[in-house]
LORO-68769 format. One line per field, with one value per residue (C-alpha): x, y, z. Coordinates in pm, 1 decimal, decimal comma, m for minus. Last residue first. Example, Ala and Ser with C-alpha at 12.3 -4.5 7.8 and 13.67 -1.06 7.14 Angstrom:
LORO-68769
c1 (1367,0;1230,0) .
c2 (m106,0;m450,0) .
c3 (714,0;780,0) .
END
This chain:
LORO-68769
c1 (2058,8;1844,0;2006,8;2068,2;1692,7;1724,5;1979,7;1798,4;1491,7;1715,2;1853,3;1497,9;1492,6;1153,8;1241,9;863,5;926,9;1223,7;1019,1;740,9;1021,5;1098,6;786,3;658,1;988,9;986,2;719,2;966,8;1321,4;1142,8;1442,0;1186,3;1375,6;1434,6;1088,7;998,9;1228,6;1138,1;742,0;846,9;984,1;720,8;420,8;674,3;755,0;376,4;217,8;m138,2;m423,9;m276,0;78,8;m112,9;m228,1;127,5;259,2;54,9;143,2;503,4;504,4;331,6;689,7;887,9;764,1;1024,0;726,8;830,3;1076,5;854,0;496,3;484,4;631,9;367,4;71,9;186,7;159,1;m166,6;m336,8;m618,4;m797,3;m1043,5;m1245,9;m1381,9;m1221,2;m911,4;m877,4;m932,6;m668,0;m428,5;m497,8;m435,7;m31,7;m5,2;m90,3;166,2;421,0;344,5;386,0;685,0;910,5;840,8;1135,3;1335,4;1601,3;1697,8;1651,7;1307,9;1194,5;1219,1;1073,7;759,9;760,4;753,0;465,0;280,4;285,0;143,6;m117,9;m206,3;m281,2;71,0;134,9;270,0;621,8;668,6;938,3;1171,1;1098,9;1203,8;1500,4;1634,8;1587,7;1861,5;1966,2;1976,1;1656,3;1460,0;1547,1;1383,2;1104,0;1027,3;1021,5;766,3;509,8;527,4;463,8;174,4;15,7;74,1;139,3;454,2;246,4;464,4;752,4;719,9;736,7;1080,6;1231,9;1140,9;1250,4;1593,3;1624,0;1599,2;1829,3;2076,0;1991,0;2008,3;2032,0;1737,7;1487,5;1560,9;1525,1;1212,7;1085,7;1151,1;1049,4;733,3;672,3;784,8;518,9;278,4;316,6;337,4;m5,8;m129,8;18,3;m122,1;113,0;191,7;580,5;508,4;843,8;1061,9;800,4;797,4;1189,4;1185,2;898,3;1119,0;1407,9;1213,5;1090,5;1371,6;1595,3;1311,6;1245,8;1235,2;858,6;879,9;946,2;727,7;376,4;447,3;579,0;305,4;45,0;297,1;360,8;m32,2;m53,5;252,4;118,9;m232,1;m539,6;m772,4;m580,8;m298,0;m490,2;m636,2;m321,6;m320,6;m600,1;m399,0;m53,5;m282,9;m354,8;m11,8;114,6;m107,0;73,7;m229,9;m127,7;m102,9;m417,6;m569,4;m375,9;m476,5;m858,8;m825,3;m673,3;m950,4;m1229,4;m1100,4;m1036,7;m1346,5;m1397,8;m1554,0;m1849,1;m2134,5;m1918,6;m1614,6;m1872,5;m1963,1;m1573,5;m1561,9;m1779,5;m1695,0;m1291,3;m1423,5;m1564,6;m1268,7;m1056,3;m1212,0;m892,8;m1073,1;m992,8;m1058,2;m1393,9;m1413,2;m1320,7;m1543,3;m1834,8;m1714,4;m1697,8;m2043,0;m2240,4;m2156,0;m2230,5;m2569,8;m2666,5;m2606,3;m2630,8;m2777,3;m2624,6;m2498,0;m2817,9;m2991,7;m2711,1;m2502,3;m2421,0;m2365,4;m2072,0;m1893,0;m1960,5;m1802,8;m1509,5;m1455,8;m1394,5;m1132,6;m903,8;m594,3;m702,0;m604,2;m764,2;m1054,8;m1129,3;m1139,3;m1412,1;m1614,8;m1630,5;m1686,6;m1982,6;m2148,2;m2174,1;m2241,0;m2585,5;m2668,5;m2674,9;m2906,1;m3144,2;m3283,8;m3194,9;m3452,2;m3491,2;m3135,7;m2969,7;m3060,5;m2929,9;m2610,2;m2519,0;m2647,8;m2348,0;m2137,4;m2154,9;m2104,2;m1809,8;m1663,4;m1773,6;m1542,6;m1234,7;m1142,1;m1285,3;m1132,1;m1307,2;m1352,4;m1239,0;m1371,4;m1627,3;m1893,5;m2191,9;m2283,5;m2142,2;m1882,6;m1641,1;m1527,5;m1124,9;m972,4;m720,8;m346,5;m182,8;m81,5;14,4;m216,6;m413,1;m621,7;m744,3;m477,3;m632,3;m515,3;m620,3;m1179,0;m887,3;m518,5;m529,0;m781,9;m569,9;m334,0;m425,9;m461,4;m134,3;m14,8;m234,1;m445,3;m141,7;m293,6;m73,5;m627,2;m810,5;m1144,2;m1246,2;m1453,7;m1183,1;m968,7;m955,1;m910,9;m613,3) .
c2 (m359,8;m181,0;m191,7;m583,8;m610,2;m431,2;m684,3;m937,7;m881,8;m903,6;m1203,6;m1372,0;m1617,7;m1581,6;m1747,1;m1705,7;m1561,1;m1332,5;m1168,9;m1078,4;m868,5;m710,5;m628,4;m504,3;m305,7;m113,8;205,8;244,0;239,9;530,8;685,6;758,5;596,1;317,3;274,6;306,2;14,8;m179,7;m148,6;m219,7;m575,9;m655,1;m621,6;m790,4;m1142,1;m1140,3;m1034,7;m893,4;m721,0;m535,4;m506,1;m297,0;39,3;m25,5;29,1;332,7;512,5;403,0;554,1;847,0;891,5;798,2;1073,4;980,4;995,3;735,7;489,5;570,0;656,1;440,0;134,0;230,5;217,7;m143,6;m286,0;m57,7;m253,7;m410,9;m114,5;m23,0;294,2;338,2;716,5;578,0;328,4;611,2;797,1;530,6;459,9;836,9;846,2;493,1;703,2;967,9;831,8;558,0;868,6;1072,5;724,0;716,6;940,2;640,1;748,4;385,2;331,7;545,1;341,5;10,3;201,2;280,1;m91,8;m273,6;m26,0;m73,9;m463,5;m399,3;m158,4;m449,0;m380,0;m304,7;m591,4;m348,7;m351,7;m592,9;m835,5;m587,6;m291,5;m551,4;m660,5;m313,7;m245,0;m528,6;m388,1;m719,7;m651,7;m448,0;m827,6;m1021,0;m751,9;m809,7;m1201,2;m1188,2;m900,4;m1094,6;m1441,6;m1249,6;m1138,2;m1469,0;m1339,7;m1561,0;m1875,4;m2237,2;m2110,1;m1821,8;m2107,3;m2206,9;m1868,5;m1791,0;m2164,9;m2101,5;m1769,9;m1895,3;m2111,9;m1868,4;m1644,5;m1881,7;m1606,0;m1795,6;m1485,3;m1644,3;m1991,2;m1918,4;m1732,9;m1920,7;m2256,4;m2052,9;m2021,6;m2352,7;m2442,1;m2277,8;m2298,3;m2656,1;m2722,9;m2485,5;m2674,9;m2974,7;m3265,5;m3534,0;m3520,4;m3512,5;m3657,1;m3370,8;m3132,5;m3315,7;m3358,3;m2965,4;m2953,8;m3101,6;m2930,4;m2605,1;m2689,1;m2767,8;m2496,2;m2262,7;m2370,8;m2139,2;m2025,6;m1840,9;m2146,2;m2353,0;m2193,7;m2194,4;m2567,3;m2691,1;m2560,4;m2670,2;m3037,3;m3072,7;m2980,5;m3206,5;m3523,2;m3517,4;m3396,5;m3497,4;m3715,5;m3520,9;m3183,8;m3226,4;m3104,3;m2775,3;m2629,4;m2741,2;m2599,3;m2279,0;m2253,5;m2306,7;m2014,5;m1764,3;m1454,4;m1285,0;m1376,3;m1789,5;m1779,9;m1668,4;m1889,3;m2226,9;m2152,3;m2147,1;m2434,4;m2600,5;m2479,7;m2620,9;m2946,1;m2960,5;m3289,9;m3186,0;m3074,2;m2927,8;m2791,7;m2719,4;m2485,9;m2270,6;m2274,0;m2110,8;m1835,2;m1718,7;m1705,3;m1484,5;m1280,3;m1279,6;m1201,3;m919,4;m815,1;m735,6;m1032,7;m1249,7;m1159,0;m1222,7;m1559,0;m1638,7;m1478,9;m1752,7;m2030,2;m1929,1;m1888,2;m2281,8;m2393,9;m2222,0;m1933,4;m1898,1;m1568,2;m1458,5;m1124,2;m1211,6;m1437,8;m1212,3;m1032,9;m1284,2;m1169,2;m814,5;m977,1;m1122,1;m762,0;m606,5;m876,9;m779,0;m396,4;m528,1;m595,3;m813,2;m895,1;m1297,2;m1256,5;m1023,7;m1252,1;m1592,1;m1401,1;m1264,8;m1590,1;m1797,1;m1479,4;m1576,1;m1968,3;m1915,4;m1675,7;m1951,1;m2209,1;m2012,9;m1869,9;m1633,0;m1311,9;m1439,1;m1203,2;m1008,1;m1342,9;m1471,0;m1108,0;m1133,7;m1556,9;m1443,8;m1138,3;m1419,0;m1615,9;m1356,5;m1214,5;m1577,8;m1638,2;m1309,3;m1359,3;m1332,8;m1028,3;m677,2;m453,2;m113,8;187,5;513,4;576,3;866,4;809,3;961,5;1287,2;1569,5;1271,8;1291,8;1205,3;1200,6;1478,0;1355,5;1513,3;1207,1;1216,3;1442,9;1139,1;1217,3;910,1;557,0;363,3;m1166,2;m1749,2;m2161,4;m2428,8;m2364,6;m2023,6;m1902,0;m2038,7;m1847,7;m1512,9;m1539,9;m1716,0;m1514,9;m1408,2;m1184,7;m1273,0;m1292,3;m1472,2;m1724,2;m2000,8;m2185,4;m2563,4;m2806,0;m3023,8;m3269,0;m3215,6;m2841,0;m2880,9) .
c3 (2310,5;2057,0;1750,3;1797,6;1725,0;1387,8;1289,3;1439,9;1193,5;934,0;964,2;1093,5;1348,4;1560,0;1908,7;2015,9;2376,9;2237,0;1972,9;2214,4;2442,7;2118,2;2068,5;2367,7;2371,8;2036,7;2203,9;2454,5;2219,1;2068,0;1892,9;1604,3;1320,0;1552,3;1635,5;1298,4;1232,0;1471,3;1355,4;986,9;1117,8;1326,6;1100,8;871,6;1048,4;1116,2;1380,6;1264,7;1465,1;1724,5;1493,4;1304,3;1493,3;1623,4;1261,6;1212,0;1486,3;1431,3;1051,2;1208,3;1402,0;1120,3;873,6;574,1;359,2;139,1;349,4;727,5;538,1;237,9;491,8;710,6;465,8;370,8;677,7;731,3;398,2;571,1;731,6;514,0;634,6;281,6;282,7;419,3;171,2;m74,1;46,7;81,9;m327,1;m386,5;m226,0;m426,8;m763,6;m646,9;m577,8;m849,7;m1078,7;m874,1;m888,4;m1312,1;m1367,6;m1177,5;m939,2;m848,8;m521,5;m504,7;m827,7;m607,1;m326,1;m572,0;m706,3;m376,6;m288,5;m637,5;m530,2;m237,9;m353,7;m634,7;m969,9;m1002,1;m1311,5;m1605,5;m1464,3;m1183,2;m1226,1;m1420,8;m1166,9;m927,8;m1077,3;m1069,7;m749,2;m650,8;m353,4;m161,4;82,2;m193,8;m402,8;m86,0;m54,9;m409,3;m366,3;m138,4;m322,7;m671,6;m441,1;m292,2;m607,0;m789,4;m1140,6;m1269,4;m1169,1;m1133,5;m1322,9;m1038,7;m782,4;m903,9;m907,7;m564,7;m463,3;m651,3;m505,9;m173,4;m208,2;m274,9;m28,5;299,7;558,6;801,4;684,4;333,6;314,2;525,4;262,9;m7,1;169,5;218,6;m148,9;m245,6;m19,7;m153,0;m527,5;m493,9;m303,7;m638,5;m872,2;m758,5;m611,0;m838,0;m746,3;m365,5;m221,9;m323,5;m169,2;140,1;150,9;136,0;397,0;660,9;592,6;563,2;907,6;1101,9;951,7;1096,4;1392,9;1635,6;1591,9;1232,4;1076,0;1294,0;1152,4;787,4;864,2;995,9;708,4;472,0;638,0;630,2;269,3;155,1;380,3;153,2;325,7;572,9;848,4;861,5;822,3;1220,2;1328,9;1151,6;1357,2;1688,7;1522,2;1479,2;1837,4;1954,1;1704,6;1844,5;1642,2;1481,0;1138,3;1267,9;1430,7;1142,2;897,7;1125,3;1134,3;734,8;743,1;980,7;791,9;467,5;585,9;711,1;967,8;1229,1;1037,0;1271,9;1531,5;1272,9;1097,1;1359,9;1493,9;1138,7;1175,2;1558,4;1416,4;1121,2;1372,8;1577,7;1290,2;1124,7;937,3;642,7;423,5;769,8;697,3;374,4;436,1;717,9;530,8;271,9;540,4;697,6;404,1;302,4;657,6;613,6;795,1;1174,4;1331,0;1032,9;941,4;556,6;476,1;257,9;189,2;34,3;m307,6;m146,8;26,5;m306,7;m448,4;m187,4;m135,6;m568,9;m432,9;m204,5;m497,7;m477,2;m850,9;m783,1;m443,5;m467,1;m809,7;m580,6;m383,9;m665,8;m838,5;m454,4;m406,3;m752,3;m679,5;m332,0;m453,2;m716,5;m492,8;m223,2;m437,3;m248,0;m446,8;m739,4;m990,5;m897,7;m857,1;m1205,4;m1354,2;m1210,6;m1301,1;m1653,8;m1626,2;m1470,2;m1754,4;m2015,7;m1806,3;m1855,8;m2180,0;m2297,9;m2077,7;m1720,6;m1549,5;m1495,9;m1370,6;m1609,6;m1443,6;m1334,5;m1592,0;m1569,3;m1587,6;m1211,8;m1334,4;m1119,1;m1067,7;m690,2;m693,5;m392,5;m280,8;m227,7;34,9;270,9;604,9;788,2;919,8;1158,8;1238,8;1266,5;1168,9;627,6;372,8;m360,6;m183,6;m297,2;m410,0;m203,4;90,4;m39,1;m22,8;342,0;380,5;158,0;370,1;252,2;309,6;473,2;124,9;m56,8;m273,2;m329,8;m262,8;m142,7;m24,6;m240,7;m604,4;m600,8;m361,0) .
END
């Protein structure tokens, strides 16, 4: 979508439909944790070298090394400041590293706690933002923007993924509405469609977007990526598994390193015991907590010598989340705790803790089965009485509901 709106990209999931929107424009604790027994590592000497960040090529670090050393002379320079947060921001997505959300925030101190900076301020604090799972401040920041500029396509799709992680579905068909008008037909029948097909109508929706996608030959890689993407998905909670590993397959053509996509079509192989093929699609590329998760059960299933090593290297990374007080990655801190730490009970802590903020088809899933796990048919019951008011259909989300009855 590069070409139409002023743009970025995020899969919320940051998601993906937070990761996505990054992708497409320039879109998602429990205390006392006794869970995990890894001890941080506190180097003894301030020059010492934890890990060198990855940036994208020689010029590129050159650039953004000038870009540094501008901003540090003159920390008011508005166009320069954007400039360096949007190359920190798109790198938090395509690295899935928070530490690049720091450094896209520190670009914009000056103007990070006006109550209302410039529009351009306000989207990317909105972004970063919804990156931590601040959603009602990120909400605040772009209803900012939408007064002044009714017609941001950007705004308003970014408005539509937030409403859509934290379950309001009716609110983010409103934010998707005003995409007809802005965008081409394929991104407005993605952004509807993300939202329907977990909303009772699924088969109506990937239908729908299918003929879309068929119909939008020129379409950007990017606006293809997503919604073959979420015609995988939906192709799959509805049961449909071969289509839905020709949509996986076709969006990895499109971008074989797509953090969310990777993370996606893992679950879908975990799902059909095919372990294997997920240590395949993932070895060397576990950057990502989410995608070292995926990898780590997938290793689990299979016996790997290598399962104690990501054990243990995923057992660290919660640690240190803890440590920063970042609360984004509790999905994925549950699933280590119930399938890797077989501790269902702080699993279910930690999965309610979660499904507060976030509602998506797996913040509910991994919270059914801890109930389960648990026997705590009490603690499953808002949920499942939540599922039946928004007529989710998901196979295996019904198999864990049918546990219950």
């Amino acid at each position: 979508m590069q070409q139409h709106v002023s743009r970025w990209n995020y899969r919320k999931m940051l998601f993906r439909v937070g990761m996505l929107i990054l992708a497409i424009f320039t879109q998602l604790h429990t205390e006392n944790m006794a869970l995990v027994h890894a001890t941080p590592y506190i180097p003894n000497d301030d020059n010492t070298i934890l890990e060198t960040l990855p940036l994208s090529g020689d010029l590129q670090q050159r650039l953004v090394r000038q870009w540094q050393r501008q901003l540090s002379k003159n920390p008011q320079n508005l166009p320069l400041a954007i400039r360096v947060a949007r190359h920190y921001l798109k790198l938090g997505h395509t690295e899935a590293d928070p530490r690049f959300d720091g450094y896209a925030r520190a670009a914009l101190l000056p103007w990070w706690k006006m109550p209302s900076p410039p529009t351009e301020i306000l989207l990317i604090r909105a972004m970063l933002e919804q990156r931590g799972h601040h959603f009602d401040e990120a909400l605040e920041d772009l209803q900012q923007v939408l007064l002044s500029q009714p017609y941001h396509p950007q705004a308003w799709l970014t408005q539509a993924v937030i409403y859509q992680v934290r379950g309001q579905y009716s609110e983010a068909r409103q934010s998707c509405g005003p995409l007809l008008r802005l965008v081409n037909s394929m991104i407005f029948t993605s952004c509807m469609a993300n939202i329907s097909s977990v909303n009772g109508q699924a088969q109506h929706s990937y239908d729908s977007l299918r003929q879309s996608y068929s119909q939008n030959p020129s379409a950007t890689s990017d606006e293809q990526l997503w919604a073959l993407t979420i015609l995988a998905e939906t192709a799959a909670r509805l049961g449909h598994d071969e289509k839905a590993e020709e949509h996986f397959q076709q969006a990895l053509a499109l971008d074989s390193k797509d953090t969310y996509l990777l993370g996606a079509y893992s679950d879908f192989l975990l799902d059909h015991n095919r372990a294997r093929d997920v240590e395949t699609l993932l070895q060397g590329n576990i950057r990502a907590d989410g995608l070292l998760l995926r990898l780590t059960l997938a290793a689990q299933q299979l016996h790997s010598p290598q399962f104690k090593n990501y054990f243990d290297s995923l057992s660290a990374r919660f640690a240190d989340s803890r440590l920063r007080g970042d609360a984004r990655h509790l999905r994925e801190e549950a699933r280590f705790t119930l399938h890797l730490l077989k501790q269902p009970q702080q699993a279910l802590q930690i999965a309610q803790e979660n499904w507060k903020v976030q509602r998506e088809p797996w913040d509910t899933r991994i919270l059914l089965e801890a109930a389960l796990l648990s026997e705590n048919t009490a603690a499953a019951q808002p949920v499942l009485d939540w599922l039946k008011t928004i007529k989710l259909e998901d196979k295996q989300i019904t198999r864990l509901m049918e546990q219950f009855s």
